[in-house]
C-alpha positions as a Markdown table, in Angstrom:
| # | Residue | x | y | z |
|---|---|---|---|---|
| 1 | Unk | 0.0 | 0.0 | 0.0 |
| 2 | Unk | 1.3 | 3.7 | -1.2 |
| 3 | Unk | 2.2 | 6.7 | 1.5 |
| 4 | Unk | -0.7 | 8.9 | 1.9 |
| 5 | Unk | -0.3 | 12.3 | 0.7 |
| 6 | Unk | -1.4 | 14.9 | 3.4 |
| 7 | Unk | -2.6 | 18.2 | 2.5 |
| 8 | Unk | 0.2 | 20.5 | 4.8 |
| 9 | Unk | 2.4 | 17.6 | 5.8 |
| 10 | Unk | 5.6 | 19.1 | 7.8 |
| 11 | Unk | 8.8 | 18.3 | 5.7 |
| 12 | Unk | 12.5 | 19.0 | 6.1 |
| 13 | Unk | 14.0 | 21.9 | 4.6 |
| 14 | Unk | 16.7 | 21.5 | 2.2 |
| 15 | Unk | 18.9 | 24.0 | 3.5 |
| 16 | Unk | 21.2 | 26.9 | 1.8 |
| 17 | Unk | 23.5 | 25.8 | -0.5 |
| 18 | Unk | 26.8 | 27.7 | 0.6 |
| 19 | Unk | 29.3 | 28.7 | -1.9 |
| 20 | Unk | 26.6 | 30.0 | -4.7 |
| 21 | Unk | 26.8 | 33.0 | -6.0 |
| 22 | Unk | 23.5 | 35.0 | -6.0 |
| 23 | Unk | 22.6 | 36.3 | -9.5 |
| 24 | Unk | 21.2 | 39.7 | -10.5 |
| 25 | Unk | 17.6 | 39.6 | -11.9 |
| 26 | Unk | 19.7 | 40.6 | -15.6 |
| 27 | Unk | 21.4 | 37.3 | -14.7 |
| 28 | Unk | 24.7 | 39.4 | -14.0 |
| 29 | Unk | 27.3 | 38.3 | -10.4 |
| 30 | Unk | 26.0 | 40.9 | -8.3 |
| 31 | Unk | 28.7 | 42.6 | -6.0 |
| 32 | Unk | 29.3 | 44.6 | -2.6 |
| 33 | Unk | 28.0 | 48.3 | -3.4 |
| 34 | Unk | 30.9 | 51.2 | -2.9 |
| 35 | Unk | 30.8 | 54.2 | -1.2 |
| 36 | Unk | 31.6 | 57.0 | -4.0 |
| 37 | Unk | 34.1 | 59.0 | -2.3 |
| 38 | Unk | 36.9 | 56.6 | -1.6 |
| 39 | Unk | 35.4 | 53.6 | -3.2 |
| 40 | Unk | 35.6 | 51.3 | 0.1 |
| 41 | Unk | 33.2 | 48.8 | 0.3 |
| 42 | Unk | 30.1 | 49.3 | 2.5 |
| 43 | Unk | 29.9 | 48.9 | 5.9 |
| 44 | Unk | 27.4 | 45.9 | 7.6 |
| 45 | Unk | 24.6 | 46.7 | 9.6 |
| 46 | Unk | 26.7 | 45.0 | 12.8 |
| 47 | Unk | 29.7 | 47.7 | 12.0 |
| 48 | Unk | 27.2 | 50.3 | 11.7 |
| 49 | Unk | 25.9 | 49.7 | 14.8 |
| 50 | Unk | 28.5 | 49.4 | 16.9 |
| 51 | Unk | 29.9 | 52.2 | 15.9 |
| 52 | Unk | 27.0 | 54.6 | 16.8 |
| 53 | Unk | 26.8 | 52.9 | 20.0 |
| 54 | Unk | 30.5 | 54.1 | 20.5 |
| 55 | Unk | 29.5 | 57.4 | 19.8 |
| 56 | Unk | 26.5 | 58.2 | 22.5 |
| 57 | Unk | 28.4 | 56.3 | 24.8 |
| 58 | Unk | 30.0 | 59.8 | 25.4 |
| 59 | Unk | 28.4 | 62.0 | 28.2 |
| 60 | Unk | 25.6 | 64.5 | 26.7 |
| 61 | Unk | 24.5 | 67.6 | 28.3 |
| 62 | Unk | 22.0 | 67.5 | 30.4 |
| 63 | Unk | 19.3 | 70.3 | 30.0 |
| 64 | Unk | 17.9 | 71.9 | 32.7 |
| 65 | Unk | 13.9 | 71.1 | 33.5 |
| 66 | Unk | 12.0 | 74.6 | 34.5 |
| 67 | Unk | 10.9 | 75.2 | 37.3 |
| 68 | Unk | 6.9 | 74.8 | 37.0 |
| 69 | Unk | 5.2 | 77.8 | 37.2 |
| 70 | Unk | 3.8 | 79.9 | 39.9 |
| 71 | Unk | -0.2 | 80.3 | 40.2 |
| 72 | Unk | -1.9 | 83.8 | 41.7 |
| 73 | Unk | -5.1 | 83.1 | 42.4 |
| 74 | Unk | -8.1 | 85.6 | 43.2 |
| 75 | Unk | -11.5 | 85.2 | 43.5 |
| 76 | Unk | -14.0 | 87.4 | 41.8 |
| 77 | Unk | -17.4 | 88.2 | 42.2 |
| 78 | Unk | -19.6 | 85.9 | 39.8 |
| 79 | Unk | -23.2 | 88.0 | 40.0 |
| 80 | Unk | -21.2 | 91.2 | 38.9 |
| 81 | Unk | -18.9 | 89.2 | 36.3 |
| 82 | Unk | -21.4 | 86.9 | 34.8 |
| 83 | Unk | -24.9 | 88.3 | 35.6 |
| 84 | Unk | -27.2 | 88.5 | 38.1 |
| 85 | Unk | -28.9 | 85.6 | 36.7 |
| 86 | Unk | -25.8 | 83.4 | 35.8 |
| 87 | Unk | -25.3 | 79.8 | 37.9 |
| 88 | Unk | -21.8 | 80.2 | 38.1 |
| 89 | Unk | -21.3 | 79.9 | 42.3 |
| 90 | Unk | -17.4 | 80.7 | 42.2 |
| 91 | Unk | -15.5 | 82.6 | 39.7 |
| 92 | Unk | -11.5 | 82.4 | 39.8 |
| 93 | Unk | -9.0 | 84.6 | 38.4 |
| 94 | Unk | -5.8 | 82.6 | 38.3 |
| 95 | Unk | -2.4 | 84.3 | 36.6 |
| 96 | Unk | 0.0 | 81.3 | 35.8 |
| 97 | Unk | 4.0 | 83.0 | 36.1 |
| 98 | Unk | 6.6 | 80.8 | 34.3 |
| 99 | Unk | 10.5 | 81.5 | 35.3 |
| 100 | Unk | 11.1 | 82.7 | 31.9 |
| 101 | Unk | 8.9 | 85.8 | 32.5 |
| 102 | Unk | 5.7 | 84.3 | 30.8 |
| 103 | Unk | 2.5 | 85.1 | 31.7 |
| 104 | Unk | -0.9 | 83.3 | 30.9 |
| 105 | Unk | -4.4 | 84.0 | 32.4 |
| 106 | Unk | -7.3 | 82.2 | 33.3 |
| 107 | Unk | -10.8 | 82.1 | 33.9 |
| 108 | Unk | -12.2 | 79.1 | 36.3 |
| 109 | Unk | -16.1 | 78.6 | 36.9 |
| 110 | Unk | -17.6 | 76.4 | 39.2 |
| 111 | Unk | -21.2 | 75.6 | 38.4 |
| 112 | Unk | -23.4 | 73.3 | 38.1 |
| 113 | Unk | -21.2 | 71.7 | 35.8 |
| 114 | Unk | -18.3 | 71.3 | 38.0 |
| 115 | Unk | -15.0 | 73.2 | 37.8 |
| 116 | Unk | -13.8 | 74.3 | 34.5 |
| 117 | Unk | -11.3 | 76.5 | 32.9 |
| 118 | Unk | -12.2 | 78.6 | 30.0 |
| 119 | Unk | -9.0 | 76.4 | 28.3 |
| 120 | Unk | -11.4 | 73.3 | 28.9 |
| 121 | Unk | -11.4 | 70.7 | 32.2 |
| 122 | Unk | -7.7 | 69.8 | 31.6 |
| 123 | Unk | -6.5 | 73.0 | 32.2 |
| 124 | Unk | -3.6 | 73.1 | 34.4 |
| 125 | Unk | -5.4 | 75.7 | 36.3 |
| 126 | Unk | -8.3 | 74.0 | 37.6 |
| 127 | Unk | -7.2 | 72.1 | 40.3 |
| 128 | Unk | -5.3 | 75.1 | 42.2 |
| 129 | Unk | -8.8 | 77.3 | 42.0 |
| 130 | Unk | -10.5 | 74.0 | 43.7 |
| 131 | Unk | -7.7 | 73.8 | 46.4 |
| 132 | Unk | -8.3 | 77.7 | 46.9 |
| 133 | Unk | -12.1 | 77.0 | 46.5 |
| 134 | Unk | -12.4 | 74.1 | 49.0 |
| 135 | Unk | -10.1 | 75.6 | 51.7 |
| 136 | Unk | -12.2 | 79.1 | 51.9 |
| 137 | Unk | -15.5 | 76.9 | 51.5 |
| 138 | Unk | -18.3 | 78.4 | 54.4 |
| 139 | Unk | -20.2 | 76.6 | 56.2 |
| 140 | Unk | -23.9 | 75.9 | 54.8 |
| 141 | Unk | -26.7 | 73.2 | 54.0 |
| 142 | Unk | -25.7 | 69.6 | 52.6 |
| 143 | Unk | -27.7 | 67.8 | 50.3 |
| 144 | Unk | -30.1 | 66.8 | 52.8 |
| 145 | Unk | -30.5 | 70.3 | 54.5 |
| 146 | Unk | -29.0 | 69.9 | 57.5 |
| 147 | Unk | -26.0 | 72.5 | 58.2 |
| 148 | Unk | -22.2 | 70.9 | 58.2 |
| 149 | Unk | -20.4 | 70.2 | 61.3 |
């Protein structure tokens, strides 16, 4: 009785043959490519390689981080700034000072939509005008009327 022929039978490979030279698609030896200035041959990747590691081995600079900037925070009035008829409960002026003598300003609301910056909710800004929000807080009703401790 014959061998059974398997559809996706695992066979041996038949290995490299070492010693033949490659051909070009034209059929011509193909050879090393040269660099044009001296007309060495190229470099391999390994060469390559290790020589760039050789080179950042050396010590780099190290650049200086800023220091982060410095937040002024005062609170406004939100019935004379928004309205008398806005829902804004605390309005925030916040001036952010970088070392470098930069100077960016910001609006923060709290409302019935939370805290948010004029920049958006991400706003650096935000969570310094709810630390200086929270910590002048007063006393009043919770959610279930009775007055806070």
């Amino acid at each position: 009785m014959a061998k059974v022929k398997k559809a996706g039978a695992v066979r041996k490979s038949s290995g490299k043959v070492v010693g033949k030279a490659k051909l070009a698609p034209s059929g011509a030896r193909s050879r090393p490519p040269k660099n044009k200035k001296s007309g060495v041959k190229a470099r391999s990747k390994k060469a390559v390689a290790k020589r760039r590691l050789g080179k950042k081995s050396k010590a780099t600079p190290i650049k200086e981080v800023p220091p982060p900037p410095v937040f002024r925070v005062q609170e406004l009035d939100p019935q004379s700034k928004c309205g008398p008829g806005t829902s804004v409960q605390r309005l925030f002026r916040l001036r952010e000072e970088w070392a470098n003598g930069a100077v960016h300003s910001h609006m923060v609301f709290f409302d019935r939509h939370g805290w948010y910056c004029e920049h958006g909710r991400s706003c650096p800004a935000v969570p310094h005008a709810m630390k200086n929000g929270v910590r002048e807080r007063q006393p009043g009703p919770t959610h279930n009327a009775r007055m806070r401790a």
